[in-house]
Backbone bond lengths (Angstrom), bond angles and torsions (degrees), N, CA, C in turn:
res aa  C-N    CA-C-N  psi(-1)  N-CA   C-N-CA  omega(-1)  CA-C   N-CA-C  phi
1 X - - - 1.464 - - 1.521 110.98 -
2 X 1.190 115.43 -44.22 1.644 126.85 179.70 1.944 94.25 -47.39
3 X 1.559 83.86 -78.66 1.721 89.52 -166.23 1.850 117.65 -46.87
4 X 1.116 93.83 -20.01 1.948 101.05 166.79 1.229 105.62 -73.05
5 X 1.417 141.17 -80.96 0.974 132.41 147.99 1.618 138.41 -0.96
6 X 2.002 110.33 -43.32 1.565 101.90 172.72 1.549 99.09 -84.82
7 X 1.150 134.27 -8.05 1.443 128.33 -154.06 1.618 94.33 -88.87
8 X 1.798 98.49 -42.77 1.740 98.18 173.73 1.592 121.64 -38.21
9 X 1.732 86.01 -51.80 1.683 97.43 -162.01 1.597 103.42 -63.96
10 X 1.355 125.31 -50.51 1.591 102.91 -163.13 1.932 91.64 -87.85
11 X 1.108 129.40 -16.17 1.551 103.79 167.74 1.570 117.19 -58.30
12 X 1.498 109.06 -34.34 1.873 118.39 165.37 1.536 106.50 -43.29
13 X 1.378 98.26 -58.69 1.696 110.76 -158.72 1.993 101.43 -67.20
14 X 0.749 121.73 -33.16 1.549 137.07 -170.47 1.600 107.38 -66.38
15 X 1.906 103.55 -48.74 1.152 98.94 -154.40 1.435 103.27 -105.70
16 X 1.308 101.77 -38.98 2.013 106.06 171.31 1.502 124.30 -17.78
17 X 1.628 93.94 -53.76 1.889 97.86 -164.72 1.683 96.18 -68.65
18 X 1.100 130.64 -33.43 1.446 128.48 179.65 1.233 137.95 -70.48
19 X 1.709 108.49 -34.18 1.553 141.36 150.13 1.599 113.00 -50.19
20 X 1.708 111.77 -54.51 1.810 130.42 169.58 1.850 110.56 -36.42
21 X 1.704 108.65 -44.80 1.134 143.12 -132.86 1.635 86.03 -92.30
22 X 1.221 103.85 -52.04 1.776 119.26 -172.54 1.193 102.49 -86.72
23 X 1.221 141.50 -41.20 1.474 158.32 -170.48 1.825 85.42 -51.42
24 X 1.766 103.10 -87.14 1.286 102.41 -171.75 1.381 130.03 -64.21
25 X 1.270 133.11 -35.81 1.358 128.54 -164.02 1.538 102.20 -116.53
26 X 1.700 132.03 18.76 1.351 130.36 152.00 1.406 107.32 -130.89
27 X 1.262 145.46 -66.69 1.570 135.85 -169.77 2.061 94.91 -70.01
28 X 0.974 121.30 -58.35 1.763 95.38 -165.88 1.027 104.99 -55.50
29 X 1.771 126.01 -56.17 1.825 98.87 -174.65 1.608 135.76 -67.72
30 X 1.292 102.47 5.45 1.429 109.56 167.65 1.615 102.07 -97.42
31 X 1.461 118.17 -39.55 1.887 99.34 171.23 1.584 97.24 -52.63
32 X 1.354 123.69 -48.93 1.504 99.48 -149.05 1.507 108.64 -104.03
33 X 1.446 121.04 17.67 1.437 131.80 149.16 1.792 99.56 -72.53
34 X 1.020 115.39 -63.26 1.640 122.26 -172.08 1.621 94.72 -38.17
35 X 1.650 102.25 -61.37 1.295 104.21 -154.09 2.157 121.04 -66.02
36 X 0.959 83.74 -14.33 1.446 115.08 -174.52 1.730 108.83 -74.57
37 X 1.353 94.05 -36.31 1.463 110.28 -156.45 1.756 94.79 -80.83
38 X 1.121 124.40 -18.98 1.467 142.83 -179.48 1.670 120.14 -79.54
39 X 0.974 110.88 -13.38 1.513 127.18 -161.43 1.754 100.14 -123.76
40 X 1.962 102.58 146.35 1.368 91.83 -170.73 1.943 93.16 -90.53
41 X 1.174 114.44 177.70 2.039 100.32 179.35 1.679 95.32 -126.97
42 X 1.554 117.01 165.50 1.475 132.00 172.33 1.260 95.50 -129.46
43 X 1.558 115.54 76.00 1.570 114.51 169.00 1.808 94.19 77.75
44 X 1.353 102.90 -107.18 1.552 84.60 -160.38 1.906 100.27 -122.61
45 X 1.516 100.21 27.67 1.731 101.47 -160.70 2.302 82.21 -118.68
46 X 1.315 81.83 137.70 1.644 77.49 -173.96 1.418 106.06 -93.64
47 X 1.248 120.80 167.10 1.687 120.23 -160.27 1.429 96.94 -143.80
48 X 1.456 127.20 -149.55 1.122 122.84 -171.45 1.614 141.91 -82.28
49 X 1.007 124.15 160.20 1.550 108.50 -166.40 1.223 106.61 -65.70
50 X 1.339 118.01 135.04 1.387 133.38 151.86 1.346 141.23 -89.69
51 X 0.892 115.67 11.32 1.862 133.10 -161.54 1.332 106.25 24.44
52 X 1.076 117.82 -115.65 1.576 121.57 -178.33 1.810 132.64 -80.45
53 X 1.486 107.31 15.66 1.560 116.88 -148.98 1.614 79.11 -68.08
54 X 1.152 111.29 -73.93 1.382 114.28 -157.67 1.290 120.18 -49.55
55 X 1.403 123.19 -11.64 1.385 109.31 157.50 2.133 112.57 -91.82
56 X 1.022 83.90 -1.55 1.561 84.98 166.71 1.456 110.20 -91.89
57 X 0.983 135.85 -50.33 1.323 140.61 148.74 1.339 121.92 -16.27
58 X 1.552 108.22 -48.05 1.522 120.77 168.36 1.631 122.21 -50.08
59 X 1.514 73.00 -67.54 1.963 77.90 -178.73 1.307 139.35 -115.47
60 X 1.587 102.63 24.77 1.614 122.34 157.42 1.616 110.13 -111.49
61 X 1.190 137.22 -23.23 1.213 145.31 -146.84 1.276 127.92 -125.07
62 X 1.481 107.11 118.98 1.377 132.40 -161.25 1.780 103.33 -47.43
63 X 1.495 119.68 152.22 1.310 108.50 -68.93 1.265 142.31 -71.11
64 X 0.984 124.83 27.25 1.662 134.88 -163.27 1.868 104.98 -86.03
65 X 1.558 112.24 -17.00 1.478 102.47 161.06 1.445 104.40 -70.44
66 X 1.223 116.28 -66.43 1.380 119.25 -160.91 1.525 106.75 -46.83
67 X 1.491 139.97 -52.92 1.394 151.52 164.39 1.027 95.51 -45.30
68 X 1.370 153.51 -112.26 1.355 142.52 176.24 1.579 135.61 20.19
69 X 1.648 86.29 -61.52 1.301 106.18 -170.25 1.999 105.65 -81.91
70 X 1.293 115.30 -31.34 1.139 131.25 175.67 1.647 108.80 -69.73
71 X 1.454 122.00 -39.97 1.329 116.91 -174.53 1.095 109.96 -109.09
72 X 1.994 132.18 30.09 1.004 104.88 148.87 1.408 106.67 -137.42
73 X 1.573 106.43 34.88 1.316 131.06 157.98 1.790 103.82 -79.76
74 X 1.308 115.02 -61.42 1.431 108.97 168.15 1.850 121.03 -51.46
75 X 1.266 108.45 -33.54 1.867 108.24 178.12 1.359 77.68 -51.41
76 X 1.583 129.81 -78.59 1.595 133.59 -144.74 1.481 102.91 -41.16
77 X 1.110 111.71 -27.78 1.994 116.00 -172.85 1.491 101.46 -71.88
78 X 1.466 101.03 -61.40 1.496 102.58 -174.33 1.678 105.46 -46.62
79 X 1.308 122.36 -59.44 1.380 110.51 -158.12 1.716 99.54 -69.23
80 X 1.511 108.10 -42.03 1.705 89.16 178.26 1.715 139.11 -61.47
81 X 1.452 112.54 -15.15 1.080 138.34 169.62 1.363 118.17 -76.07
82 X 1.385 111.47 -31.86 2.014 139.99 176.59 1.209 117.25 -48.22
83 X 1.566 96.31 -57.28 1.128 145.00 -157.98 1.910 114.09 -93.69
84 X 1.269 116.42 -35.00 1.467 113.03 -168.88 1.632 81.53 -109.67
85 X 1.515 142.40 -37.40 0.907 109.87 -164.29 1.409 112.95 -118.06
86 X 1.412 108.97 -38.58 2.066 100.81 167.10 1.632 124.00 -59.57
87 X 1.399 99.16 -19.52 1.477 107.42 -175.57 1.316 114.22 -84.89
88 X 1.360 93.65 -44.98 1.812 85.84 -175.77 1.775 113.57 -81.56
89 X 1.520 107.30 -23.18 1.602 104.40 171.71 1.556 105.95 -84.46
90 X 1.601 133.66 8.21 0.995 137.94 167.54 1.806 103.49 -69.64
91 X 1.397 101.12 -61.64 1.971 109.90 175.92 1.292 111.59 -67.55
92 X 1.414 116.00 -32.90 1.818 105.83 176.41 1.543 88.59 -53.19
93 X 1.200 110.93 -76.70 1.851 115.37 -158.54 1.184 98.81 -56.49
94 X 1.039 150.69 -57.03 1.501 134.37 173.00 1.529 123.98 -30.58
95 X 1.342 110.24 -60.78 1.273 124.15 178.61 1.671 116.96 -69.58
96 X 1.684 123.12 -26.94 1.640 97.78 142.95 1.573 119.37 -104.54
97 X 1.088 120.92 28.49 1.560 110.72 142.83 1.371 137.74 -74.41
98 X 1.678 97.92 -37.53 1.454 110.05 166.47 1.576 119.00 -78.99
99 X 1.408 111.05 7.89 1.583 114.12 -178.69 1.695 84.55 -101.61
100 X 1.303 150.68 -22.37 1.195 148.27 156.05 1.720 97.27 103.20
101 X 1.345 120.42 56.91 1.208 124.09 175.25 1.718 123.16 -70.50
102 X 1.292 119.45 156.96 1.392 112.35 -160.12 1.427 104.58 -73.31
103 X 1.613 99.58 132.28 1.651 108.82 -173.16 1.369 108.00 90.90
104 X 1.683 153.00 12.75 1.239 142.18 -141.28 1.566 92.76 -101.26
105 X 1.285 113.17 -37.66 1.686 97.32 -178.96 1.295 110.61 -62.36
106 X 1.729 143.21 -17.71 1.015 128.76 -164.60 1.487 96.19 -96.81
107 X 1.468 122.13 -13.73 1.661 125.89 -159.53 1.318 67.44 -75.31
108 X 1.064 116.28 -73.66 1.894 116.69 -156.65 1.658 111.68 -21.10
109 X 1.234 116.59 -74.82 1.165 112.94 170.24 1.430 128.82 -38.48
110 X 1.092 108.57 -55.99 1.216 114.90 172.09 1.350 132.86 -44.42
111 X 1.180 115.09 -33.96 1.832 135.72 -176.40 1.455 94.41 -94.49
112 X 1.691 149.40 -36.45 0.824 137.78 145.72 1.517 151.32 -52.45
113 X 1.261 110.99 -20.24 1.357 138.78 -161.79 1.896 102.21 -76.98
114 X 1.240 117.86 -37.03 1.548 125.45 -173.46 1.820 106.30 -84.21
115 X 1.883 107.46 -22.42 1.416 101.73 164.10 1.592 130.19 -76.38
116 X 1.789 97.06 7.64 1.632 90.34 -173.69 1.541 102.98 -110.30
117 X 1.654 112.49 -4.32 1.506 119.50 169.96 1.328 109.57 -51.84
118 X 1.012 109.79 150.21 1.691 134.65 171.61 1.901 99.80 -71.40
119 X 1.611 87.58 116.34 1.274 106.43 -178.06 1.883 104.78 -50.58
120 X 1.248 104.33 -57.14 1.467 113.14 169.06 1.914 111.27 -35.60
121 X 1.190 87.11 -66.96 1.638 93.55 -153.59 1.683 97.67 -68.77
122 X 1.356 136.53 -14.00 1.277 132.66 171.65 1.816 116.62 -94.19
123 X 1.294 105.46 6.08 1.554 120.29 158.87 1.436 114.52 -111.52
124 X 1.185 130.65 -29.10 1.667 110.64 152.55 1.679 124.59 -66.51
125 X 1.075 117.22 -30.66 1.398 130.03 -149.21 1.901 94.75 -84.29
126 X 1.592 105.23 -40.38 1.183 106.25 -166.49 1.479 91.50 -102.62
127 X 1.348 139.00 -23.59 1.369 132.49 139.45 2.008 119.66 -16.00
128 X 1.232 95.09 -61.93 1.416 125.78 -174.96 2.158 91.23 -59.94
129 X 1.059 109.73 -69.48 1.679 132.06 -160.74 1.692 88.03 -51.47
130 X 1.379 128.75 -47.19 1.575 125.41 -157.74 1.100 101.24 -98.62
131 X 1.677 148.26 0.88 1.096 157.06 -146.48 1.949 90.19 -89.92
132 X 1.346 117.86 125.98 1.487 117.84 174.50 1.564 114.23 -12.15
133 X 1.152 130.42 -55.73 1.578 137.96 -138.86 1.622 88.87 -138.23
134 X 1.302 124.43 13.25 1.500 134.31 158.01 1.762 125.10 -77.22
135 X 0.935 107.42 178.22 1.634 125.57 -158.59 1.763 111.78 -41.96
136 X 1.494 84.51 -49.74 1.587 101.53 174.88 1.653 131.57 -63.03
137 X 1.349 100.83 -42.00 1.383 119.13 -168.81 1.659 96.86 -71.77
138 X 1.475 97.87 -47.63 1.793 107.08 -169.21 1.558 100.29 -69.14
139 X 1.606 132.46 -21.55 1.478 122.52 177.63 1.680 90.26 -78.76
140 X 1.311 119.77 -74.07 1.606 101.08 -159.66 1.567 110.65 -51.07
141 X 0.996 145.41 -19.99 1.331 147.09 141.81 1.355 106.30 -23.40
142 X 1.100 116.87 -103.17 1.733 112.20 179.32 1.297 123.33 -54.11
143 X 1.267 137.78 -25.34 1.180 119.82 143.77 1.858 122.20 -53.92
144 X 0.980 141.62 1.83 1.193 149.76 167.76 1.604 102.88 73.40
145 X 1.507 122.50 54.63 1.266 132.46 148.52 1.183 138.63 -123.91
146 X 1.679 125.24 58.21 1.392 144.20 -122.66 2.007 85.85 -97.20
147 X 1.680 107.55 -26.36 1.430 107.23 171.28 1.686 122.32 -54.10
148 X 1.472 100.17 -27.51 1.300 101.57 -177.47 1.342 112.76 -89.28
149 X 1.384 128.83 -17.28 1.145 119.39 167.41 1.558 119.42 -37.03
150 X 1.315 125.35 134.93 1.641 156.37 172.21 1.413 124.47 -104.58
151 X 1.211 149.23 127.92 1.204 135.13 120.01 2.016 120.31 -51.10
152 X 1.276 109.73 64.10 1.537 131.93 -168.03 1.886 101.72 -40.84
153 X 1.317 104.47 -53.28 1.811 120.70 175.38 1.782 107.71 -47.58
154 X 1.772 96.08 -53.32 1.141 97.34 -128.63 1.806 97.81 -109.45
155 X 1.629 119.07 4.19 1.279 117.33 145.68 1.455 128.37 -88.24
156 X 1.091 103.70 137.88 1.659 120.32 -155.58 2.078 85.14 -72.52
157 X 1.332 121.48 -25.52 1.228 106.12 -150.76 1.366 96.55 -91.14
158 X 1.505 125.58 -29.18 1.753 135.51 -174.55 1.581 98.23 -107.23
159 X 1.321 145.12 -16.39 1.012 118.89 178.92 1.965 135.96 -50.60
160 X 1.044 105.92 -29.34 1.503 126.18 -156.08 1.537 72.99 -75.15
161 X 1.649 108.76 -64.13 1.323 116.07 -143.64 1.818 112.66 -58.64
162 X 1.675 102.04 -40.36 1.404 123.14 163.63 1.139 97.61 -42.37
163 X 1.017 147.37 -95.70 2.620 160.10 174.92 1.532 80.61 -3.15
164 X 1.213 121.20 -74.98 1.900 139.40 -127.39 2.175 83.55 -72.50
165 X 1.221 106.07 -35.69 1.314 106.03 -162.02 1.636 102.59 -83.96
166 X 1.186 118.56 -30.00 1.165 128.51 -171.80 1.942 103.78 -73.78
167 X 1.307 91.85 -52.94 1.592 93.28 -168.91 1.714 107.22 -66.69
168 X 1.539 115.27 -14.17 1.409 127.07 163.36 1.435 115.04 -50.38
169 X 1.012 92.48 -65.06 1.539 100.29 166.46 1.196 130.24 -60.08
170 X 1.238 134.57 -44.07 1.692 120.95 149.58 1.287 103.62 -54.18
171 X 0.882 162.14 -33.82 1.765 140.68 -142.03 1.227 93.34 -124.53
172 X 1.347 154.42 -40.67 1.510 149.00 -163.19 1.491 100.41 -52.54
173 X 0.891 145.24 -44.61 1.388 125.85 154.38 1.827 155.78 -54.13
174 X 1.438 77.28 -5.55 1.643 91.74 168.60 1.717 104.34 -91.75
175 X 1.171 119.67 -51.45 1.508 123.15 175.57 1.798 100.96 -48.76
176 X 1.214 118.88 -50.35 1.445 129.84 -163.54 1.814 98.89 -51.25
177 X 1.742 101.62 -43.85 1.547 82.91 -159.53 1.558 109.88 -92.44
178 X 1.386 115.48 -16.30 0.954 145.20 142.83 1.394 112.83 -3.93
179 X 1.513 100.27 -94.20 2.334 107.05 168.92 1.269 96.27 -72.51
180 X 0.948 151.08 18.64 1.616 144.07 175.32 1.724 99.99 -101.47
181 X 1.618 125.02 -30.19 1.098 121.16 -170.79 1.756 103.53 -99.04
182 X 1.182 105.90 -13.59 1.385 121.00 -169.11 1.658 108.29 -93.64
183 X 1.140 105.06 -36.70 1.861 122.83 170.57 2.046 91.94 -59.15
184 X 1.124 101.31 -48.06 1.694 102.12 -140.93 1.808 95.18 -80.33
185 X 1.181 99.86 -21.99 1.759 99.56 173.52 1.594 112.08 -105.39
186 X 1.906 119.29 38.38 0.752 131.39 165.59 1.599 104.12 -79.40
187 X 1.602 114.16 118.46 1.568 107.83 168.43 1.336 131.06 -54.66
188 X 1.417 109.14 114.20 1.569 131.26 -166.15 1.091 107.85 -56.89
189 X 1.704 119.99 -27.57 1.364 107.16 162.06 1.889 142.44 -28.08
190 X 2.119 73.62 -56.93 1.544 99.27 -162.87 1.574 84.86 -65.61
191 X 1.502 146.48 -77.96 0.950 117.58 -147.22 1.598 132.41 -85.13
192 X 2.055 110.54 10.56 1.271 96.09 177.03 1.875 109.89 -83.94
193 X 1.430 92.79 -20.30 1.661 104.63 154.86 1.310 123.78 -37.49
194 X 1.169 123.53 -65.91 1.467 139.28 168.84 1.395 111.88 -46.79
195 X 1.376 127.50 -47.63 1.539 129.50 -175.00 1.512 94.55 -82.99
196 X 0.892 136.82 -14.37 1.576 125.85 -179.28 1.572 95.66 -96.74
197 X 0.953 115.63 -39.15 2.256 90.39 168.71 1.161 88.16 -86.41
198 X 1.289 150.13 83.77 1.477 149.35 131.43 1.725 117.97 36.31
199 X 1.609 116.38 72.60 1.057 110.78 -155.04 2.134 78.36 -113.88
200 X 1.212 117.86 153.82 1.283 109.79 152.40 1.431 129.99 -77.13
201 X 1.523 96.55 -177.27 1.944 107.33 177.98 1.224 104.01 -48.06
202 X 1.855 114.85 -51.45 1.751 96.08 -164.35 1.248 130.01 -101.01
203 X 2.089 106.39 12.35 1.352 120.48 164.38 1.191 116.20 -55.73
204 X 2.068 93.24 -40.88 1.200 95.16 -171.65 1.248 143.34 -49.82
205 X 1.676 89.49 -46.49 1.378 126.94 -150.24 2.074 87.95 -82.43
206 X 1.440 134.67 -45.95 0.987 118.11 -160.61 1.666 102.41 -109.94
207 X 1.491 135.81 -18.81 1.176 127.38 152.96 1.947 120.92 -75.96
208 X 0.760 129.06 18.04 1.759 132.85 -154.19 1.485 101.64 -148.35
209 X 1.060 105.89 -81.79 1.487 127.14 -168.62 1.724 120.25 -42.22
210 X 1.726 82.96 -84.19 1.501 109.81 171.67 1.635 120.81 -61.95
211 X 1.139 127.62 1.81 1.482 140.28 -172.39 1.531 92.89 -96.42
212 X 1.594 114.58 -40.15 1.197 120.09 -153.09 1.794 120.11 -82.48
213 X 1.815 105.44 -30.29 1.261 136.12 -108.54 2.230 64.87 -124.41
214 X 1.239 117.98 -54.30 1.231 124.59 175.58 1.656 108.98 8.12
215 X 0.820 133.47 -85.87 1.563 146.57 -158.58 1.835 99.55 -60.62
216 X 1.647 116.17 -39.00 1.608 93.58 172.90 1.630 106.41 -91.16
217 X 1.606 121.00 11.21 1.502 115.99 167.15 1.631 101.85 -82.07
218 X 1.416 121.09 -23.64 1.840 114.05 -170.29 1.551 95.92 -83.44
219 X 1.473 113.41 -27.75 1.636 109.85 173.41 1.647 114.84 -54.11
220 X 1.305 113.97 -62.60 1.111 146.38 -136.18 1.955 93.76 -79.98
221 X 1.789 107.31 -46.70 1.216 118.77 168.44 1.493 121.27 -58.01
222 X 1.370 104.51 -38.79 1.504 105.25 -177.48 0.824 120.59 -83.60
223 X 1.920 135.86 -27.54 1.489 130.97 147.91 1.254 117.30 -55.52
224 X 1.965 135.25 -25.01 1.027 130.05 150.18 1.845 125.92 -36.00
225 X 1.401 95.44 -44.50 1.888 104.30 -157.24 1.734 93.87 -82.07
226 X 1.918 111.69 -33.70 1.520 104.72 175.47 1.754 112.20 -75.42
227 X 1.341 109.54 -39.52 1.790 90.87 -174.33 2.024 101.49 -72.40
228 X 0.839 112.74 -62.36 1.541 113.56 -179.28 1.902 103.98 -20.38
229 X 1.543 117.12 -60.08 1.635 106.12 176.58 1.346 118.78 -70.84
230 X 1.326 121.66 -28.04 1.949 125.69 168.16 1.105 97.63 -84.94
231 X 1.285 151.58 57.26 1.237 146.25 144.62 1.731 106.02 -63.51
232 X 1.248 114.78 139.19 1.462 125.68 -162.05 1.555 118.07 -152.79
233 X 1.412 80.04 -101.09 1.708 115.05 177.05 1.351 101.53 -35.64
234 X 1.543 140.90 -46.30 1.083 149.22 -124.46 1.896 91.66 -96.93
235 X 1.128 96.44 -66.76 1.251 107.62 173.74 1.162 144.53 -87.37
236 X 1.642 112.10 10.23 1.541 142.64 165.91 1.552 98.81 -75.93
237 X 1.603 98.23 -52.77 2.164 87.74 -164.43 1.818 92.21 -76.42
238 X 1.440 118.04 -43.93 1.551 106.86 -146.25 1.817 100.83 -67.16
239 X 1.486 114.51 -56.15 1.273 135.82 -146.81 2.116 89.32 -91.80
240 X 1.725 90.90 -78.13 1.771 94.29 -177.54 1.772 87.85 138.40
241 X 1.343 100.65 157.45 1.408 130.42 152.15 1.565 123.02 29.30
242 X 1.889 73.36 -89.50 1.658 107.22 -175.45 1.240 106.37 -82.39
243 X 1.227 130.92 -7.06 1.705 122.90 172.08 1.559 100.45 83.10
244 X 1.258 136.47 19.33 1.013 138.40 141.08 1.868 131.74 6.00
245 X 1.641 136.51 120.01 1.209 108.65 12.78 1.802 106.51 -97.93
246 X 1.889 106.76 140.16 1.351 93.01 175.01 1.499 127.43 86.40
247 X 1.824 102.31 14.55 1.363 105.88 -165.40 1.727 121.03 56.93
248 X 1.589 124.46 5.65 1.608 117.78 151.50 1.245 131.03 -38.67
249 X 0.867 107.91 -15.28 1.709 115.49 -151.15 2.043 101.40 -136.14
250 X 1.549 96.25 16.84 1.511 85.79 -167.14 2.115 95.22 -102.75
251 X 0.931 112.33 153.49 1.431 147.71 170.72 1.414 139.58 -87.40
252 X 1.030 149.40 142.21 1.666 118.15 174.40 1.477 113.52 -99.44
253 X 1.620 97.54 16.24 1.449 93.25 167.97 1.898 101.25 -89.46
254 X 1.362 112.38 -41.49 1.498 105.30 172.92 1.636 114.85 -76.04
255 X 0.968 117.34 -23.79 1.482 122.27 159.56 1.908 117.37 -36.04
256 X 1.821 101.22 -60.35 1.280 115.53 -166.68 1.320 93.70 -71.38
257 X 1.679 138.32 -46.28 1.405 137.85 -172.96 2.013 120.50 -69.69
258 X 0.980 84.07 2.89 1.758 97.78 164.88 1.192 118.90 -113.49
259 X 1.307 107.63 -46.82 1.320 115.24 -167.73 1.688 98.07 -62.57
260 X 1.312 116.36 -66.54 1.325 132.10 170.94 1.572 112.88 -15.13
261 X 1.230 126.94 -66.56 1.493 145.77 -95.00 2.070 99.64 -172.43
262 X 1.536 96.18 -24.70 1.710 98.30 149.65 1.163 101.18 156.05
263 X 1.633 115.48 151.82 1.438 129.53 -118.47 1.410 107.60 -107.21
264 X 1.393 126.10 127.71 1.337 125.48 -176.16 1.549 127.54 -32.94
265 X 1.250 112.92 -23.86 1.755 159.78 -134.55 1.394 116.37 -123.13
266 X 1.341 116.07 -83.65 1.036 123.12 -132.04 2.018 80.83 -139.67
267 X 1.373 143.79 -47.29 1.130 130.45 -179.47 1.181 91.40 123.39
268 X 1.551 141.03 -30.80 1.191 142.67 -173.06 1.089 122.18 -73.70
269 X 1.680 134.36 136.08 1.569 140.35 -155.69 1.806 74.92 -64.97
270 X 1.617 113.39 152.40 1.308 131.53 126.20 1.805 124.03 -116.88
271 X 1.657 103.94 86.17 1.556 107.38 -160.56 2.013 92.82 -66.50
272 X 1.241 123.46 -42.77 0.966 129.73 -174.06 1.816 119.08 -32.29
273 X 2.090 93.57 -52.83 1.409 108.81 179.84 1.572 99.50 -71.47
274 X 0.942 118.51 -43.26 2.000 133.04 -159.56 1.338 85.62 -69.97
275 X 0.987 137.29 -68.63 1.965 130.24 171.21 1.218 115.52 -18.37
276 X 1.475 108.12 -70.42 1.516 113.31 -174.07 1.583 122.68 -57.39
277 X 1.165 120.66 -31.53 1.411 151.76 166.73 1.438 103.04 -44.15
278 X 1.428 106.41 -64.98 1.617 136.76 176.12 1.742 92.39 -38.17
279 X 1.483 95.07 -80.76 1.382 93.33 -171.86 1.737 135.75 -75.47
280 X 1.437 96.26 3.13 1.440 108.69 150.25 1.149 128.51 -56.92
281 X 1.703 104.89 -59.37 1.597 113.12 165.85 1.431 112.99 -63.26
282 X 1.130 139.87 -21.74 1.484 112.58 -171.10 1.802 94.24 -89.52
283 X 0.804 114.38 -30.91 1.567 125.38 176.09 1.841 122.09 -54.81
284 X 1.000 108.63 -43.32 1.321 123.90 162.51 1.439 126.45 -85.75
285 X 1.386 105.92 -14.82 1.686 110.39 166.07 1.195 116.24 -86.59
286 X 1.734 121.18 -39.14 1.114 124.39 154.32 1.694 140.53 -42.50
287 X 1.200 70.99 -46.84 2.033 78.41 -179.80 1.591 110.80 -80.23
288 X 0.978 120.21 -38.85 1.635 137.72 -168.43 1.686 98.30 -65.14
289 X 1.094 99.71 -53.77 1.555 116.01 -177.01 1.526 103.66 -62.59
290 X 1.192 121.02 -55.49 1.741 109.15 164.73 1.098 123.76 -63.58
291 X 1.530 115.93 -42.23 1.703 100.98 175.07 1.713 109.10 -42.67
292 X 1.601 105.84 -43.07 1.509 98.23 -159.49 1.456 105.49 -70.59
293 X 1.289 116.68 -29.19 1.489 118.51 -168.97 1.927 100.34 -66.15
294 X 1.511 103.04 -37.47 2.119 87.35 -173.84 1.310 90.88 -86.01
295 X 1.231 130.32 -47.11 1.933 113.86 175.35 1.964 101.74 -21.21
296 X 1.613 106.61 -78.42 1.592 103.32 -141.54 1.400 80.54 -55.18
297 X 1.909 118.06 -66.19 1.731 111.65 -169.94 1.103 121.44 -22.83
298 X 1.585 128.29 -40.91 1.654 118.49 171.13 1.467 104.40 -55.04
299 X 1.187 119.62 -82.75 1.401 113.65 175.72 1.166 133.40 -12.10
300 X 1.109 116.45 -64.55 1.327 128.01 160.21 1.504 135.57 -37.00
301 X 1.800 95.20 -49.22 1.477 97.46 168.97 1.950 112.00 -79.31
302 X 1.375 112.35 -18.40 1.860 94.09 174.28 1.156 110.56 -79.11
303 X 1.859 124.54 -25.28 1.240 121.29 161.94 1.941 133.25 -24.00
């Protein structure tokens, strides 16, 4: 009975601070986003219940449909862009690092080294680099491609895409080492098997490998589907605020931080609308993220 009892206490002690951890900074601000989202607001003093207005408000109502509908047309970019191009040059580079190509311990570093930058300081800096008469413009210049010059920020039609490419580049190295560690604890069995019935590199690589590798792609997807809807930071330092130019560049993570905190309109907090928003995003990260998790798990299990 004792030793049941000590096993309680440090499984308590082990798991509490982590449970505390989730308690406060994931289930209360979604109770009190939910709860918020119910109530009408006067700036920042809450008033009477509203039941569902404010999500009607959201997505019938001038302008917070149209904003809405605009910034989470751009999330869809981020994750499809995330997704077709950091992800899959995440497993290319993975898959010849773990083949041990010449120089690969230094690639390693190297492809990692831009994920330990300060999210901040690599959105001013490259803010600074795309700026008209910035870093970029002045290289294709001397290289003698003055056609390619861009205002990258400041067209509504390449801006997003300019952010989406940038933050590729910081992050393509976390995915990289990622299937690179997942390739390398592929059982050596399975593939000296495979090279002895004479299979090639990309039999290998897409009957062998990638069959195997499954479970850090449902990881790898689902931190895809959560940063793609908290998109923020990214486009606070490079672009600004308002998602600038023209709301191109806007998000519903900068969407929810105005709206919230000051008013599409008028300058005035709407916590009521910024709630619902709130709980849009946690709602759509949630579900999305499970669809993807029983999608790959099927896979996985006919595998």
């Amino acid at each position: 009975m004792a030793k049941g009892w000590k096993k309680a206490g440090w499984i308590t002690f082990f798991v509490l601070p982590g449970a505390l951890i989730v308690f406060v900074f994931i289930l209360l601000p979604l109770f009190m986003s939910l709860f918020n989202s119910f109530f009408q607001w006067n700036q920042l003093i809450r008033g009477e219940f509203a039941g569902l207005e404010n999500f009607k408000r959201l997505f019938t109502g001038y302008p917070y449909q149209q904003r809405f509908m605009n910034a989470l047309g751009n999330n869809l970019k981020w994750f499809a862009m995330t997704m077709l191009i950091q992800n899959a040059l995440g497993i290319l580079l993975g898959y010849a690092l773990s083949r041990g190509i010449a120089g690969s311990g230094f690639y390693r570093r190297v492809f990692f080294i831009p994920v330990l930058f300060s999210i901040i300081a690599v959105g001013f800096l490259w803010g600074l680099y795309l700026r008209p008469n910035g870093m970029v413009n002045s290289l294709l210049g001397a290289l003698g491609r003055e056609e390619w010059k861009r205002a990258w920020l400041g067209d509504g039609s390449i801006a997003t895409y300019t952010i989406i490419i940038v933050n590729i580049w910081r992050w393509v190295g976390f995915p990289t080492l990622v299937f690179m560690t997942a390739i390398d604890n592929v059982p050596q069995e399975c593939t000296e098997a495979a090279y002895l019935d004479g299979v090639n590199e990309w039999q290998m690589f897409s009957k062998i490998t990638l069959p195997l590798i499954v479970p850090s792609i449902t990881i790898i997807t689902v931190l895809t589907i959560i940063g793609s809807l908290n998109v923020f930071e990214q486009v606070y330092t490079m672009a600004g605020l308002d998602g600038p130019p023209n709301y191109a560049t806007d998000t519903i993570g900068t969407l929810f931080y105005r709206t919230a905190f000051g008013s599409v309109d008028s300058g005035a907090p709407e916590i009521g609308i910024g709630s619902a928003i709130a709980v849009v995003i946690y709602l759509l990260t949630f579900f999305v993220s499970l669809g993807s998790i029983t999608f790959t798990s099927s896979k996985e299990v006919e595998l």
